[in-house]
Each structure stands twice: as C-alpha cells, then as structure tokens.
C-alpha positions in Angstrom: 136.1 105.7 96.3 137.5 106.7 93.4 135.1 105.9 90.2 135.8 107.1 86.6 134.3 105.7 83.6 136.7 105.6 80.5 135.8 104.3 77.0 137.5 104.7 73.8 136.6 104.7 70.0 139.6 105.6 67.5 141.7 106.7 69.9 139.5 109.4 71.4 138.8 109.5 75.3 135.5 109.5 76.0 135.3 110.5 79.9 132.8 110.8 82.4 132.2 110.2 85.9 130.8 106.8 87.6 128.7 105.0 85.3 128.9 107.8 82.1 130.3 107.5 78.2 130.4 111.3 77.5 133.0 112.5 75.6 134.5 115.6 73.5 135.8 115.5 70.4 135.2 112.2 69.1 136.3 110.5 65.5 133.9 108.3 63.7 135.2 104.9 62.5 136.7 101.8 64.3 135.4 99.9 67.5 133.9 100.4 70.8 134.8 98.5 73.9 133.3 98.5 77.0 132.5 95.9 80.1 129.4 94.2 80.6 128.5 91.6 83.2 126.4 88.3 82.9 126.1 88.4 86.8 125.0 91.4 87.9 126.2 91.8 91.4 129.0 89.5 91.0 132.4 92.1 90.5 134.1 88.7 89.0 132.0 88.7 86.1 132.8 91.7 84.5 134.2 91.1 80.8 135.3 93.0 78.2 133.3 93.4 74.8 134.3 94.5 71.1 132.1 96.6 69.0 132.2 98.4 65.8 128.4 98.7 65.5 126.9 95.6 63.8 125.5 92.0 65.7 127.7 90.1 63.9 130.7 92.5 64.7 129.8 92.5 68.8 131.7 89.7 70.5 133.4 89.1 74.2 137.1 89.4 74.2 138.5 88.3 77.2 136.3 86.5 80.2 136.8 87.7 83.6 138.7 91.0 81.8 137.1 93.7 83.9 137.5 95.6 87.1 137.2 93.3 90.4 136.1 95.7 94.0 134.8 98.3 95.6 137.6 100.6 94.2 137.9 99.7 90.6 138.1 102.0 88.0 136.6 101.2 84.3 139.1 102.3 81.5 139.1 101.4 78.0 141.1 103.1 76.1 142.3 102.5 72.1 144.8 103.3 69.5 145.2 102.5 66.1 146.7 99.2 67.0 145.3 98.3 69.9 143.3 98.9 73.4 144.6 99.9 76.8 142.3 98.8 80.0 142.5 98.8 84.0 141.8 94.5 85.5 142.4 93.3 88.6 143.0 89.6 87.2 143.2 88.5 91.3 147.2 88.4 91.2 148.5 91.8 90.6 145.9 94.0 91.7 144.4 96.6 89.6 147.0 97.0 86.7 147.4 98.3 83.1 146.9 95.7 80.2 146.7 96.0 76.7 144.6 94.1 74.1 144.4 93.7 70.1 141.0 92.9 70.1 141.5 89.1 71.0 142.0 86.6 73.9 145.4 85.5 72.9 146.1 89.3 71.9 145.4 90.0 75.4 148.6 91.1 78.3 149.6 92.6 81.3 152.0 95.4 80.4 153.8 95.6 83.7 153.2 95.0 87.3 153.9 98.6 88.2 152.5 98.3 91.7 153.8 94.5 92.5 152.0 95.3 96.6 149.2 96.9 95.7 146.8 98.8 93.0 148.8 100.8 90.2 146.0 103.5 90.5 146.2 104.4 86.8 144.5 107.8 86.8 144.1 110.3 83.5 145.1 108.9 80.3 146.0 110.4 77.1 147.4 109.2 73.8 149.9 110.7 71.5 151.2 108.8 68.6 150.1 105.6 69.9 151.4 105.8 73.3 149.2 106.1 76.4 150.2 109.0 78.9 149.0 107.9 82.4 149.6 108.9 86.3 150.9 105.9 88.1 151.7 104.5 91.4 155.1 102.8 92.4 156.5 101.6 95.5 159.9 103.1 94.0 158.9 106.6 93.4 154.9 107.4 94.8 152.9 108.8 92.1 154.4 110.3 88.6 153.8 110.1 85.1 154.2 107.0 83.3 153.8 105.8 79.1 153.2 102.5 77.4 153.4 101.5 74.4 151.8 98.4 75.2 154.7 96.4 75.8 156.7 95.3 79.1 159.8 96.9 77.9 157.9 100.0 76.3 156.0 100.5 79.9 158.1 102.8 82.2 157.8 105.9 84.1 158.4 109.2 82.2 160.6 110.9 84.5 160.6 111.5 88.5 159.5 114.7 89.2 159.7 114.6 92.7 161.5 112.1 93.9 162.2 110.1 96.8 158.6 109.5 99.0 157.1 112.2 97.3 155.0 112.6 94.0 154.3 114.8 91.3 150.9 114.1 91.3 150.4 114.6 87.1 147.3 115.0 85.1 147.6 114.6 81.5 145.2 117.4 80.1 145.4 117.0 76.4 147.7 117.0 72.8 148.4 119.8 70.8 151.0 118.8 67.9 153.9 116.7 69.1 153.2 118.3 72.5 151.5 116.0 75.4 150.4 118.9 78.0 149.7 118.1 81.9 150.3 119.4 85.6 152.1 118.5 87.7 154.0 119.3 91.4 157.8 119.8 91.5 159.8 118.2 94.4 157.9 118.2 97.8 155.1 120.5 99.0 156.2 122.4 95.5 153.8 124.6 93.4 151.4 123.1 91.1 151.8 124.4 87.5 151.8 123.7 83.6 154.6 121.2 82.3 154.6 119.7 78.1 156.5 116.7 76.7 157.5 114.9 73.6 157.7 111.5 75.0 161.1 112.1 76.9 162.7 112.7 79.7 164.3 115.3 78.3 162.0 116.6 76.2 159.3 118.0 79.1 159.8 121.2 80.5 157.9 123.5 82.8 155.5 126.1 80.7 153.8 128.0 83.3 154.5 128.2 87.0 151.1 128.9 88.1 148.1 126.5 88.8 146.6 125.3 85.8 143.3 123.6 86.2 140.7 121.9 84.0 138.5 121.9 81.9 140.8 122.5 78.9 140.9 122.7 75.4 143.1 122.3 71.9 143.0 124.4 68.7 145.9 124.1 66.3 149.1 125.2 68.1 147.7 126.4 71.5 146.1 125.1 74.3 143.4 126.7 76.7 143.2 125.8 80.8 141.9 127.3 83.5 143.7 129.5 86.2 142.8 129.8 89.2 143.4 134.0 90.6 142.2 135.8 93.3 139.3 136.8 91.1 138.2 133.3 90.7 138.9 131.3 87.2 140.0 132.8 84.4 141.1 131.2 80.5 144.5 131.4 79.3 146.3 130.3 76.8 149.8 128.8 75.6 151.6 128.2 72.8 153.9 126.2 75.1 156.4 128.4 76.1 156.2 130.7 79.0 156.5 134.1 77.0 153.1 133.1 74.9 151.2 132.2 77.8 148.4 134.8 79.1 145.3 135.0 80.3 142.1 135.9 77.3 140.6 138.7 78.1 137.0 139.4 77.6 135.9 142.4 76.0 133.4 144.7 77.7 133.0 147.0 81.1 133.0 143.5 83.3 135.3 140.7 83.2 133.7 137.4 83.6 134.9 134.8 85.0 134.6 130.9 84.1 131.7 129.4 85.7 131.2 125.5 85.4 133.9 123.0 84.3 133.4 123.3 80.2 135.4 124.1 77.3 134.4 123.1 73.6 137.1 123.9 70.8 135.1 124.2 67.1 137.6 124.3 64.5 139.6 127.4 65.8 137.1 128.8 67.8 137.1 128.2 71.7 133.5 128.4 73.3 132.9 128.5 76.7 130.8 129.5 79.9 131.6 132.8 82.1 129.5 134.8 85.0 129.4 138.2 85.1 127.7 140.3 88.0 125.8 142.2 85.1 125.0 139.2 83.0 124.8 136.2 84.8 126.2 133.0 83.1 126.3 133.4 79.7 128.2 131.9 76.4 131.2 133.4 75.0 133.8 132.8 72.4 137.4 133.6 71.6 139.5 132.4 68.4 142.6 130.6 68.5 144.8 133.7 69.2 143.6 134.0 72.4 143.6 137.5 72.5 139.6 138.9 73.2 137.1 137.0 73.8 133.2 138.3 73.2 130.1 137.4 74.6 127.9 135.4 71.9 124.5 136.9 73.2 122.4 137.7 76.3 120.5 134.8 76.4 118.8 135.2 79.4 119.1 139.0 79.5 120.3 141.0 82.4 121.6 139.2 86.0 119.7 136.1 84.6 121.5 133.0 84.1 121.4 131.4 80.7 123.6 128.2 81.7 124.8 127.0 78.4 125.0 123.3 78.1 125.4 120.3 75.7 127.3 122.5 73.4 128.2 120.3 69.7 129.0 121.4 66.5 127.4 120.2 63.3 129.3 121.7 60.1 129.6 125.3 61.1 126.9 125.7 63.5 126.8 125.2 67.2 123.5 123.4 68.8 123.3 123.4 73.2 120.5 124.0 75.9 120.4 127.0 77.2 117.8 128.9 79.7 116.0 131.9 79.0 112.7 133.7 80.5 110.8 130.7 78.7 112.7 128.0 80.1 115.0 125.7 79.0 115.3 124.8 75.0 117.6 124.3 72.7 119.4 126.5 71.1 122.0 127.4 67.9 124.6 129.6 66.7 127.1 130.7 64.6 129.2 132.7 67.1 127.8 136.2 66.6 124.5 137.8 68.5 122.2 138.0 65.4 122.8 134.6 64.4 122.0 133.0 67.7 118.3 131.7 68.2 116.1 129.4 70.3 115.1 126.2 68.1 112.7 124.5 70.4 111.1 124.3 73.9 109.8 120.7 75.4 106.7 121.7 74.7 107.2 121.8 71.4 107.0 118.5 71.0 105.2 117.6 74.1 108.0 116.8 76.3 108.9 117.8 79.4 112.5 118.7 79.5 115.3 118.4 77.2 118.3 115.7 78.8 120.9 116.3 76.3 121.9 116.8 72.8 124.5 114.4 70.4 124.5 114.0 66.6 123.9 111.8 63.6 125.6 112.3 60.5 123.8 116.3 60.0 121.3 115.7 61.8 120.3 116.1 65.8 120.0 113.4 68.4 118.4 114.1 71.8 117.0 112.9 74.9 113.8 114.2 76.3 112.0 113.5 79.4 107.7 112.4 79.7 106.4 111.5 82.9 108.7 109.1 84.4 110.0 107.9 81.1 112.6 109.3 78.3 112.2 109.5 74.4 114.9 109.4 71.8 114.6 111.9 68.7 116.1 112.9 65.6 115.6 116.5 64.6 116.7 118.7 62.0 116.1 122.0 64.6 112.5 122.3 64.1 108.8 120.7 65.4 108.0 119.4 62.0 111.1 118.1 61.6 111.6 116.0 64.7 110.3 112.4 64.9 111.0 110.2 68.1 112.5 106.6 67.8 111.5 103.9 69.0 108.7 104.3 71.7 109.6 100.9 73.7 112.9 102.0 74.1 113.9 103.2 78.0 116.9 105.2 77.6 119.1 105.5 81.1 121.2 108.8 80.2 122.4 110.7 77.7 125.8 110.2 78.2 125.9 106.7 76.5 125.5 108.6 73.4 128.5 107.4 71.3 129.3 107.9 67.5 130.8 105.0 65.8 130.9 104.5 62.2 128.2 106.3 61.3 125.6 105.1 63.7 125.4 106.1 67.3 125.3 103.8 70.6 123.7 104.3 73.5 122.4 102.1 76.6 118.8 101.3 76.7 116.1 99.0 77.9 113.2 97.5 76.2 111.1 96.0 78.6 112.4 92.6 77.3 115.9 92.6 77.8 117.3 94.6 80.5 120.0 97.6 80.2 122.0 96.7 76.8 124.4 98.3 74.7 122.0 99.4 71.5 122.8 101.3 68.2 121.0 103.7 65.5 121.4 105.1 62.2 118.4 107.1 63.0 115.3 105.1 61.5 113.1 102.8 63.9 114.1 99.5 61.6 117.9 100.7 62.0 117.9 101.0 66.1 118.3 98.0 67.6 120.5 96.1 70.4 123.8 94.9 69.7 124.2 92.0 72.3 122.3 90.0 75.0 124.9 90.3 77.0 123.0 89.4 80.2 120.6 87.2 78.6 116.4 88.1 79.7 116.1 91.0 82.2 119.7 91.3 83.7 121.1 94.4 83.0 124.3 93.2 81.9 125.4 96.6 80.2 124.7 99.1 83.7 127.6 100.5 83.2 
C-alpha cells in the first residue's frame, strides 16, 4: 500500500509518511487544506476543508472530495492561485484535480489514467505549475505538469518510451530549475536530470544515482549519492562539470547516516557517522566545498543522533543525545557556540517529541506518563510554560505554521481528534472546526 500524506500552505510541500504534516521549509501566510471525515470508517466521507487559521475562516469545500480505498493517497497541494489534490470521485479512479478554494471552483484536470489510478506520486511546484510522476496506459510512468487546466495538464516528455518508464521523482527548485531523477530508456541507469518546464529544456546533470534527502541554497542543490563507501553529499550547480561530492574535513570521512538535510540561509546542515565519532552534526556552506563537524556532541564512538533541526533568526534549535540523555539543543554552526538548552527533566517531562516554532519563540512536544504536553519556550526552565493541560496532542508532525499562529491536531476529551490552532497563549489555542461533531475523530489524519 502505498500511503503518503501531502498538505500545502503557500505553496510549500509539507510531506510525511501515512498519517503526518511535517514539512521543511515552510512560508507563513495564506491557507491550509486538509481532509477530514464526518464518518469515521466510511472512505466515502472524506472531504476537503479550507483554513487560514480563524473559525470563521474554516469551512468545507467540496463534499465527498477526498481519497476513496485501501490505496488512496492524501495530497493537497497549493499555489498562489489555487490547490492541487488526489480524489477518486467513483468514475475515474484516483486522479489529479484542482480547486480555487470553492465548490464550483472545483475540477478534474485530466483523466490521465482513463482504466485505472493515475498514481500521482512526488509533487513539486515551480512558478505555479505542479511537477508530478504519473501513470498512462500510453507511455507507463514519466513526468507530468499542470497548470490546473485540461489543456495545461500533459506529460513533460517520454523518457523511456514504449512499455517502459522513467520512473521520476521531483526532488526540489532551485531558480528556474525543477531538479528530479529519473531512468533513461529500459533497464537504464538511474541519475540526476533538471528542467525549465520543457521538453527541451531538461537535460541530464549527473549520470550517477542520486538519492534523497535533498536540499536548495541559492544556485546549487545538495542529494545524496550512493558509493561503495555508503552515502555521501554532493553538490550541483546543474551542469555536470560543477557537480562533486563535499568533502568533510578531518582524518575520517563520514558518511550520511539518516534521510535529513536542512538548508539555513546558505548554510547546509546535516547528519554523518564516522567510525571515530559516531553520528554527529555537521555543516557545509553553499560552495560545497568542506564540510566541518559542528561539535562532538556525544563525544567519542557515541552517537549524538541529531534531530528536529529549525532555525529561528540565525540560530539553530534540534534534539540531540549526549551522556545525559536526550535534550534539546542550539547552535550557531561553530563548536563553542553549541550548547545543551534543556533535558525533560527540566521541566518534569519525560522525553522531548519534537520541536517547531512560533514567531521567535519555541514550540514543543513532550511526553508524561501516557499523555503529551504542548510548550512554549524561549530555551530555558524559567522560560517555558506548557499550554493548555486538557489538550491530548497525537504527534508532532501536525505542527504547521500559518499566518502567524501554528496548527496542530489535538483532542480535548470533548471533541475527538480536531484540527486546532495557537498563537501561543492558553486563551489563543483553540479548535478550528467540529468537523466530526462530539467524540469522532473526524481530523485522524
């Protein structure tokens, strides 16, 4: 089964696996879709919803909009004129429509798989139009683009035609450049290909066998490779001349551990082991050149396991293990100036779920006993207060910024599992819809 969870808010992905919100980089202003059922166990139910963080702005689009099977995927996905989403409306199968935030606003783009499900995998936007692998009965899997239109809706090019397929993954933007993989003809090599939107415009960039996670600084993008050594960062500037793999200053050469990358302003961050220092954060800057490790966190063959990592102004907050446990942590990118904020205990928790932002401030889940507590925190004991102690939050990947306030899914022994906001006070956190009215959870999702 193949179950992704994607959401959108100002044209940023937010992806995760089955039932998850989490996301990257993510802007702060518009709406917030996302499916919510009246019917819990009833796949016909499932409807799309319309938020940009107030009651009065929360409101149903579309009735019987969402996802119908076992198989169904959940995609929202927006751009500064409208919203892309995966239905099954019980005629075409699972297909791509679009929506501008009302019923009559809301289409089919094109029945690309007229027998069967279009299974619309890894979407990206660039200037408005959504970059997606698709499946036709003409020519098996390849990339496809919409502009939300039926005419606008067509496949990018057929990189391996005839019954074969490509088998593309958009992997991100990075100026008027939409990077992804892809395979070459049949039983070809997997490698790096970018486009500008046409046919002619994509060309291959690296003929080796780029992998994800990935991440975008101005002008370059950084992927994963897979070597004999295991995987390694490199970096492109999109042509194959500028592509290399970073390499990481010291006696040892690390190598990626985990599937994260987190770009902050022009500085890539991300997790490597090393036989000598376990797993451990590092850095590199946009060049690509050398990358350093930020500190021994756990020193020696200990493993630190980084985590969580966000950025608030010029400082980096994420969980990280040391010989105390696990606690959060922050830096600026060098070894002096990374330090451990707090432990659980420090505010009589257990363990620490995740971390988000509000505004300047930290959001973050911690578990107590069988239950979870949300808090805001400016890095210190004194300075953290937990919000609302009803509340029973479900994950920390519902954490989503939206103009200025901050959803999340949550329960308060009332109403079931609802879609709920905060702008970080106890009278500003509250839920945005009934959308399963009493105990339902009509937001599980």
């Amino acid at each position: 089964m193949r179950c992704f969870s994607f959401l959108a808010l100002a044209g940023v992905l937010l992806l995760s696996g089955c039932g998850g919100d989490s996301s990257g980089g993510r802007h702060s202003t518009g709406h917030f879709y996302f499916f919510a059922n009246d019917a819990p166990g009833d796949v016909r139910n499932w409807e799309m919803w319309r938020t940009d963080g107030t009651m009065d702005g929360t409101h149903r689009i579309r009735e019987g909009s969402g996802p119908s099977g076992a198989n169904s995927t959940y995609m929202v996905y927006r751009t500064r004129r409208g919203a892309f989403f995966v239905a099954d409306d019980g005629v075409h199968g699972q297909e791509l429509w679009y929506t501008d935030g009302t019923d009559a606003g809301t289409r089919l783009t094109r029945d690309i798989h007229p027998d069967g499900d279009a299974r619309i995998e890894y979407p990206k936007t660039m200037n408005d139009v959504l970059y997606f692998s698709a499946e036709s009965p003409d020519s098996g899997i390849e990339l496809w683009r919409s502009d939300g239109s039926t005419p606008g809706t067509y496949p990018l090019l057929d990189l391996a035609p005839g019954e074969c397929s490509s088998w593309p993954r958009p992997l991100g933007v990075v100026g008027k450049w939409m990077y992804f993989r892809a395979t070459a003809g049949c039983g070809g090599r997997t490698s790096l290909w970018r486009t500008d939107g046409t046919a002619t415009g994509t060309e291959e960039v690296f003929d080796g066998s780029p992998m994800t996670p990935v991440a975008t600084v101005p002008g370059r993008l950084f992927f994963s490779v897979s070597t004999e050594r295991g995987r390694e960062l490199w970096v492109t500037e999109g042509t194959p001349q500028s592509t290399h793999p970073v390499t990481v200053a010291g006696e040892t050469q690390p190598v990626l551990n985990g599937l994260d990358l987190w770009a902050v302003g022009n500085t890539v961050y991300f997790v490597a082991y090393g036989r000598d220092e376990g797993r451990e954060l590092y850095r590199t800057d946009a060049s690509g050149r050398v990358a350093y490790r930020v500190s021994d966190i756990h020193a020696g063959p200990g493993n630190a396991h980084p985590r969580s990592l966000i950025s608030i102004g010029q400082q980096v907050f994420f969980l990280a293990d040391d010989a105390q446990g696990t606690g959060l942590w922050r830096t600026d990118g060098t070894e002096v100036g990374t330090l451990r904020l707090l432990l659980p205990g420090d505010l009589e928790a257990d363990v620490f779920l995740g971390i988000g932002s509000l505004r300047d401030k930290l959001l973050f889940i911690t578990r107590q006993g069988e239950g979870q507590a949300l808090w805001m925190s400016d890095g210190t004991p004194a300075g953290s207060s937990r919000l609302r102690a009803d509340l029973a939050l479900h994950d920390m990947a519902s954490l989503t910024p939206l103009n200025g306030l901050v959803l999340f899914r949550a329960s308060d022994g009332v109403h079931g599992r609802e879609r709920w906001r905060t702008d970080g006070t106890d009278e500003g956190t509250f839920m945005l819809a009934d959308t399963c009215p009493g105990p339902c959870d009509g937001s599980p999702l």
